[in-house]
C-alpha positions in Angstrom: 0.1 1.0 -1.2 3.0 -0.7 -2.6 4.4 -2.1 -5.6 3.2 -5.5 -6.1 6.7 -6.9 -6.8 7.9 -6.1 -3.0 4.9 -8.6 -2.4 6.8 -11.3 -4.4 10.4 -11.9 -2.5 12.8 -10.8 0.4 16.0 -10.4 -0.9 18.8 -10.8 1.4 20.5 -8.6 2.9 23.1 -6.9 0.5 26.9 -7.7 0.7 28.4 -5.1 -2.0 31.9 -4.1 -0.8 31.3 -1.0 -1.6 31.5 2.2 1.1 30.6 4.9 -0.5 29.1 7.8 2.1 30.5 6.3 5.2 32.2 9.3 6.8 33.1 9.5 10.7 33.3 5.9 11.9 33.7 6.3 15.8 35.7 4.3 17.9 32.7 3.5 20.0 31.2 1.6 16.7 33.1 -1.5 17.7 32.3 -1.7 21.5 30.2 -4.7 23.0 26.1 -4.1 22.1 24.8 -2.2 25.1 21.8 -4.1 26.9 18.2 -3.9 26.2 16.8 -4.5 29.5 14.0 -2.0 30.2 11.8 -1.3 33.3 8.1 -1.0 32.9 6.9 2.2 31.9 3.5 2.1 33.6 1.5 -0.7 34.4 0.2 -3.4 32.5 -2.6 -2.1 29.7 -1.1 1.4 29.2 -0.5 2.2 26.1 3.5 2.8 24.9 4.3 0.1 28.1 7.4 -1.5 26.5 6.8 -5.7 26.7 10.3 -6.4 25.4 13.1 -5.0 23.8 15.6 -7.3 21.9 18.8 -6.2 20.6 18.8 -6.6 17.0 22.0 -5.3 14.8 25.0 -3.2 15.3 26.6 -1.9 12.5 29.6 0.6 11.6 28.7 3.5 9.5 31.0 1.0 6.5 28.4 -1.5 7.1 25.8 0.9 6.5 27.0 2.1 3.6 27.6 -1.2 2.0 24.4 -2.3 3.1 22.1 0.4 1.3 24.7 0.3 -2.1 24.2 -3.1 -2.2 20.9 -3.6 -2.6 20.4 -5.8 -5.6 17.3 -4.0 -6.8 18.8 -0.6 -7.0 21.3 1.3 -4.7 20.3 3.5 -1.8 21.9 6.8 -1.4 24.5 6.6 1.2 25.1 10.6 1.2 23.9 11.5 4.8 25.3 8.4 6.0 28.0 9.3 9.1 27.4 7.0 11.9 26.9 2.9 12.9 23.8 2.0 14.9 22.3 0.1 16.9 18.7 -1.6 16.0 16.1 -3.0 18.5 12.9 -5.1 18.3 10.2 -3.9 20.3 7.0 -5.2 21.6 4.7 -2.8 23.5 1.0 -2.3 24.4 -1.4 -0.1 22.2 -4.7 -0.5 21.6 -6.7 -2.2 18.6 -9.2 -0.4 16.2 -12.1 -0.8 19.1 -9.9 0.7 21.8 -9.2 -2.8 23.3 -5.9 -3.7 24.5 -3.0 -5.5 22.4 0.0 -5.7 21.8 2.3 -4.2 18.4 5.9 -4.4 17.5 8.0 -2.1 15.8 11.9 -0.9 15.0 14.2 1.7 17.3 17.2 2.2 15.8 20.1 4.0 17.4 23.1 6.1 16.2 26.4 6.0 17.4 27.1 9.2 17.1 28.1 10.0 20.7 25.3 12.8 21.4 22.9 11.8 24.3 19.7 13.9 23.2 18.8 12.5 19.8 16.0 14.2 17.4 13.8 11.7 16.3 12.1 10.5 13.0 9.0 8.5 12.8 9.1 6.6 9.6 5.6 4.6 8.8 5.4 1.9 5.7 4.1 0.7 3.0 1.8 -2.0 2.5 2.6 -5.6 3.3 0.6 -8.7 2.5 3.1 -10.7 5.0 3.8 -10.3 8.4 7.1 -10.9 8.6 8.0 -8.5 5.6 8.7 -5.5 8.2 11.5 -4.1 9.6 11.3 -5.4 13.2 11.4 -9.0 11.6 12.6 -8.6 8.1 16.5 -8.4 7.3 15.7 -7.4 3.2 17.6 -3.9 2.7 14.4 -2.6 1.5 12.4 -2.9 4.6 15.6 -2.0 7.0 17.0 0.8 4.3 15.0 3.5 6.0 15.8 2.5 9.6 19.2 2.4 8.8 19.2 5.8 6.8 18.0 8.0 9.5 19.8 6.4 12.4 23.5 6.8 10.2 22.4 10.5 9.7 21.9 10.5 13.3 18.5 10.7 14.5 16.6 8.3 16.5 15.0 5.9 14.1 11.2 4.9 14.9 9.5 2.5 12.7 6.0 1.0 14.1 5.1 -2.5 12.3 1.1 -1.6 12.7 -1.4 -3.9 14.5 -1.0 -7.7 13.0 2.0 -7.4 11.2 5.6 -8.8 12.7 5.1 -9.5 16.2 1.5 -8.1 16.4 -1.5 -10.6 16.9 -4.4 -11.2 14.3 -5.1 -9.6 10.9 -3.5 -6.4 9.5 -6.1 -3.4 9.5 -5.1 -1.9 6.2 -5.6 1.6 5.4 -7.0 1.6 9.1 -5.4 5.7 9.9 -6.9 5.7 13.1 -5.4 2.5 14.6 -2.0 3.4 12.6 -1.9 6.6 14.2 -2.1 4.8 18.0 0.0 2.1 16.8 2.7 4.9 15.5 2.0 7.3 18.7 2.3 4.3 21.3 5.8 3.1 19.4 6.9 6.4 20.0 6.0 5.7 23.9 7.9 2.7 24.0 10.9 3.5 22.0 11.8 6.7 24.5 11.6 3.8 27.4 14.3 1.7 25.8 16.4 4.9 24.3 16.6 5.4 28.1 17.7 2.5 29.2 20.6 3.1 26.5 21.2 6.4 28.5 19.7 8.2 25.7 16.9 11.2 25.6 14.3 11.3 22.7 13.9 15.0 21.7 10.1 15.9 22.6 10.3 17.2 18.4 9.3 14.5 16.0 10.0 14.5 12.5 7.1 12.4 10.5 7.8 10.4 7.5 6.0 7.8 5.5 5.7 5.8 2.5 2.3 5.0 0.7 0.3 3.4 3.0 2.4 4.6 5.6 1.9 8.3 4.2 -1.4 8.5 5.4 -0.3 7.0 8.7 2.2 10.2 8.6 -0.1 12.5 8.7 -2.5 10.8 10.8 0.4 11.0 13.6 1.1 14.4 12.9 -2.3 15.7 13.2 -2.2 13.7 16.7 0.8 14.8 17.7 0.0 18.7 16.7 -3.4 18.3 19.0 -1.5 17.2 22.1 -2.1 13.4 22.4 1.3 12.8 24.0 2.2 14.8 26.8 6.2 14.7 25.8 6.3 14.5 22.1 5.8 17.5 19.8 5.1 17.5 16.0 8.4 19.6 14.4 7.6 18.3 10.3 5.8 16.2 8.4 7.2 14.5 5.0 5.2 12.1 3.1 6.0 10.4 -0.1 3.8 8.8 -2.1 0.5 8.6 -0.8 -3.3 7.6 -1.5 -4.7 10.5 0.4 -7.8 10.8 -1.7 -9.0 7.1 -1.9 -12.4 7.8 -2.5 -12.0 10.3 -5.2 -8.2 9.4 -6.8 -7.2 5.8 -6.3 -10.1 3.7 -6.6 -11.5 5.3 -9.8 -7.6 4.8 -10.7 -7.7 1.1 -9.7 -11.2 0.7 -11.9 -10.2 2.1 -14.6 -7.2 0.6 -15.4 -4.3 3.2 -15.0 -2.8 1.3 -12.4 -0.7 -1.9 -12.6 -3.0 -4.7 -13.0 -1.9 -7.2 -10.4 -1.5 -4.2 -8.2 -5.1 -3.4 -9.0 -6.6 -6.6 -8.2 -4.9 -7.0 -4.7 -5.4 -3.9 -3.3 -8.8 -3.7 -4.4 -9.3 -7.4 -2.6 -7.9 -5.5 0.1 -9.9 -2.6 0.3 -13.1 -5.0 0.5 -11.8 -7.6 3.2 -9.9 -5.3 5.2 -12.7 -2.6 5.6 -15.1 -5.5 6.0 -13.5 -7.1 8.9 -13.9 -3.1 10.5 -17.6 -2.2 9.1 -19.3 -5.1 7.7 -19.6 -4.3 4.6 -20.7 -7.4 2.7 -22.3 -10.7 4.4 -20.3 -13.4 2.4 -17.7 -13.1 -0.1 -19.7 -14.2 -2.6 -21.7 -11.2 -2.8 -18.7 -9.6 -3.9 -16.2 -11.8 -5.2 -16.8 -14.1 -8.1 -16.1 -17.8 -7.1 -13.6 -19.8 -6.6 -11.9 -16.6 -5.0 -15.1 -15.9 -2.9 -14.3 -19.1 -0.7 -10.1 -18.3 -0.5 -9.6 -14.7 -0.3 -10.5 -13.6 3.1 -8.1 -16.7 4.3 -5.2 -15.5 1.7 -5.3 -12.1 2.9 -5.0 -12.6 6.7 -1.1 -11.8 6.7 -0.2 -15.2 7.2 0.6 -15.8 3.6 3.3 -14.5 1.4 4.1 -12.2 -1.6 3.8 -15.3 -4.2 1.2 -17.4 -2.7 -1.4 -14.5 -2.7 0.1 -13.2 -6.3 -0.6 -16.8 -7.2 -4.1 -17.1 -5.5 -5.9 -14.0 -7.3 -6.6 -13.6 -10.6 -4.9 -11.2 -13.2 -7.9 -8.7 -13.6 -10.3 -7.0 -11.5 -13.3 -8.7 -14.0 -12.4 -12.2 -12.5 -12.3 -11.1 -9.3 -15.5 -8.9 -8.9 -18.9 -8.8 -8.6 -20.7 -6.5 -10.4 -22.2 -5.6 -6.6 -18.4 -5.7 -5.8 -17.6 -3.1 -8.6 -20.1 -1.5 -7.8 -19.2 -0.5 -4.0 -16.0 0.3 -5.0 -17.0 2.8 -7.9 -19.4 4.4 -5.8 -19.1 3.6 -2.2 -22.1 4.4 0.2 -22.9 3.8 4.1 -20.4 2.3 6.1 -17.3 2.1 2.8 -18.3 5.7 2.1 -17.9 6.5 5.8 -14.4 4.6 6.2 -13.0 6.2 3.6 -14.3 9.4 4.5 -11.9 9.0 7.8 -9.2 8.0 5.5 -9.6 10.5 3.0 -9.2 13.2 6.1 -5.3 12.6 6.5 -5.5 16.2 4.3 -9.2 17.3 4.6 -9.7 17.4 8.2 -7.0 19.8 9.8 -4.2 22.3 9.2 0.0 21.7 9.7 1.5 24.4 11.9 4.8 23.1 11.2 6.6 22.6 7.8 5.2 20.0 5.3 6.2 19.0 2.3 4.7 16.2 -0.3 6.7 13.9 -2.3 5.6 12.4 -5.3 6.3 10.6 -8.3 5.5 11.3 -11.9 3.0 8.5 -13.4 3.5 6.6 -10.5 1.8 3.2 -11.2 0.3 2.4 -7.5 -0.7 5.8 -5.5 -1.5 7.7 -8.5 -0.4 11.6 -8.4 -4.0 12.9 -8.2 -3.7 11.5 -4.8 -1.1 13.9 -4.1 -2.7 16.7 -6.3 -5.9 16.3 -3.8 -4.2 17.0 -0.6 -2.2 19.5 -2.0 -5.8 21.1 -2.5 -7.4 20.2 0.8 -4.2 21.5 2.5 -4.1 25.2 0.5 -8.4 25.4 1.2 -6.7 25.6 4.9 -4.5 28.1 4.5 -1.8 26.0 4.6 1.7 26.5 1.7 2.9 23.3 0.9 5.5 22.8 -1.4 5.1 19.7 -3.8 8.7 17.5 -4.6 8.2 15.9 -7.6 11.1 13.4 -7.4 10.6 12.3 -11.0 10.4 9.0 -12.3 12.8 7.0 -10.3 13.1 3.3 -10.5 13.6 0.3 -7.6 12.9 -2.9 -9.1 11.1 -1.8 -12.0 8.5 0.2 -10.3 8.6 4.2 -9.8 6.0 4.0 -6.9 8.7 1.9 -5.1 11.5 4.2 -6.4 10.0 7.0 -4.6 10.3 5.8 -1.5 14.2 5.5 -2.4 14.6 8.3 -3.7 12.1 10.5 -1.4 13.9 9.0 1.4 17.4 10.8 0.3 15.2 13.9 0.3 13.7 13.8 3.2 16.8 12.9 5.7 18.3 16.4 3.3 15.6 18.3 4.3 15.2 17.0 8.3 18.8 17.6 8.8 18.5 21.4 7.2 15.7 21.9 10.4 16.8 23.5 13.1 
């Protein structure tokens, strides 16, 4: 989930003057870019085999700083900012939602900071209608800000694009946890391969972090990573922000009813039908769930070819034009194959127990992931025994949207709260 006006530009990349936070600059900030060449990590269809790795950015810990004040839509908090960094595109091998083989990109970035055994952070986003509106591809401040936050406070920065989106062949699988969570887990593969060839270690502790859609994905690495799926990594936390952890139960009664922002509504609800179709069949045409003329344009808008304003300006403006009453009608009360999609979902909270800290971020009246979401998994977490404290962060605003402000905001928090961990 997202806020719909993310959907509708890239701003550039912020030029403020402004420094504010940018403590420690280190000589070494200002030496050539050191080279991404990297080895093989295991032969050819292996998952986390690195298929290049491009030097991106380097930036002092000033640029930094001016970077994330200067974002047009709202300043980010420069606070934990100490170091510059290094950035790096990476293309690696991971698997697609059927266990085939493909191929995913994704964001390391690196802090100068001097130390050779970095802790890590896994950051997972939110949704994108584009492909090139990630971090790997995307110079906006909004999709680099948390890269560049995490890496200046000096952890290793890992930020996986998912399957179709930047580099990543074919269509996005939205809301897709299981494929996120290999996507996520393989990135993590790959990005200890290049942090070696940069003579640096990856800590075997992860710290998890995601936004909206990519809060889910959080916590569908983290319960991966707590059941052993990597033989090096280790889950340490787990902070997401934001989240539509109860989809079934929370957001799409939300989305139906109107106490979510319309446009917002409309697309992600578009979403929910074509992207879980193109995984479970759910419908047989379009038309049996979307009212014409969108029936014969929606599936082709929504393939992540097409950006923020062309598919604002290709749906309509409520979910009545857009819906069937069958189409309603699985969303209000989904059965067979929806029901069981969501059910997988909907287990980011339901299905296991953190054994490490875990905290939920949320904000009041958010317009997109409403709280209930947040109030569910907070439920299905304490049924396990497990004490999680709830971070309301408010009502913050990034462009006019608090859903989107919580990712700012909760961001701040979180890089507080990683560097308090031992």
């Amino acid at each position: 989930m997202k806020h719909i006006t993310r959907l509708l530009v890239v701003p550039a990349v912020a030029v403020a003057l402004t420094a504010s936070g940018a403590t420690n600059v280190l000589a070494q900030e200002k030496e050539t870019p050191r080279t991404a060449a990297v080895a093989p990590t295991a032969p050819d269809g292996v998952r986390g085999t690195v298929v290049s790795a491009d030097p991106l950015r380097t930036l002092t810990a000033e640029e930094v700083a001016t970077e994330l004040a200067g974002d047009e839509d709202g300043a980010w908090d420069t606070g934990a900012v100490r170091y510059g960094l290094d950035t790096f595109r990476i293309v690696y091998r991971t698997v697609d939602p059927h266990g085939r083989p493909t191929t995913a990109s994704g964001v390391l970035a690196l802090p100068r900071s001097g130390e050779r055994r970095l802790r890590t952070v896994s950051f997972t986003h939110g949704t994108e209608l584009f492909k090139r509106d990630v971090a790997s591809v995307s110079t906006s401040v909004w999709d680099q800000a948390p890269a560049l936050t995490y890496a200046s406070a000096g952890f290793a920065a890992v930020l996986p694009d998912y399957l179709g989106l930047g580099l990543g062949p074919g269509p996005h699988p939205w809301m897709d946890v299981p494929s996120e969570t290999t996507a996520a887990l393989d990135m993590l593969r790959a990005s200890r391969a290049v942090a070696a060839a940069q003579k640096r270690e990856l800590r075997r502790e992860v710290l998890v972090t995601g936004f909206s859609q990519g809060a889910s994905a959080a916590l569908g690495l983290a319960r991966s990573l707590q059941d052993g799926a990597d033989g090096w990594f280790r889950l340490r936390a787990v902070a997401p922000i934001s989240g539509a952890y109860a989809f079934r139960d929370a957001e799409l009664p939300a989305l139906l009813s109107g106490r979510t922002e319309p446009k917002a509504s409309v697309i992600y609800a578009a979403l929910t039908l074509v992207a879980f179709d193109r995984l479970h069949h759910l419908y047989d045409t379009p038309a049996q769930v979307f009212r014409a003329p969108y029936d014969r344009t929606i599936e082709g808008l929504l393939d992540g070819t097409h950006s923020g304003p062309e598919v604002v300006a290709g749906t309509p403006d409520s979910l009545d034009a857009l819906l069937t009453p069958r189409g309603r009608a699985m969303l209000a009360h989904p059965t067979g194959r929806l029901a069981a999609a969501l059910r997988v979902a909907d287990g980011v909270c339901a299905d296991w127990a953190p054994r490490v800290p875990i905290r939920l971020y949320y904000a009041d009246a958010d317009e997109q992931a409403v709280t209930e979401n947040t109030a569910h998994c907070h439920a299905a977490l304490r049924a396990r025994g497990v004490d999680v404290p709830l971070v309301g962060l408010g009502t913050p605003d990034y462009g006019g949207s608090r859903h989107l402000g919580s990712q700012q905001k909760g961001t701040a928090a979180v890089v507080r709260w990683f560097r308090s961990l031992s």
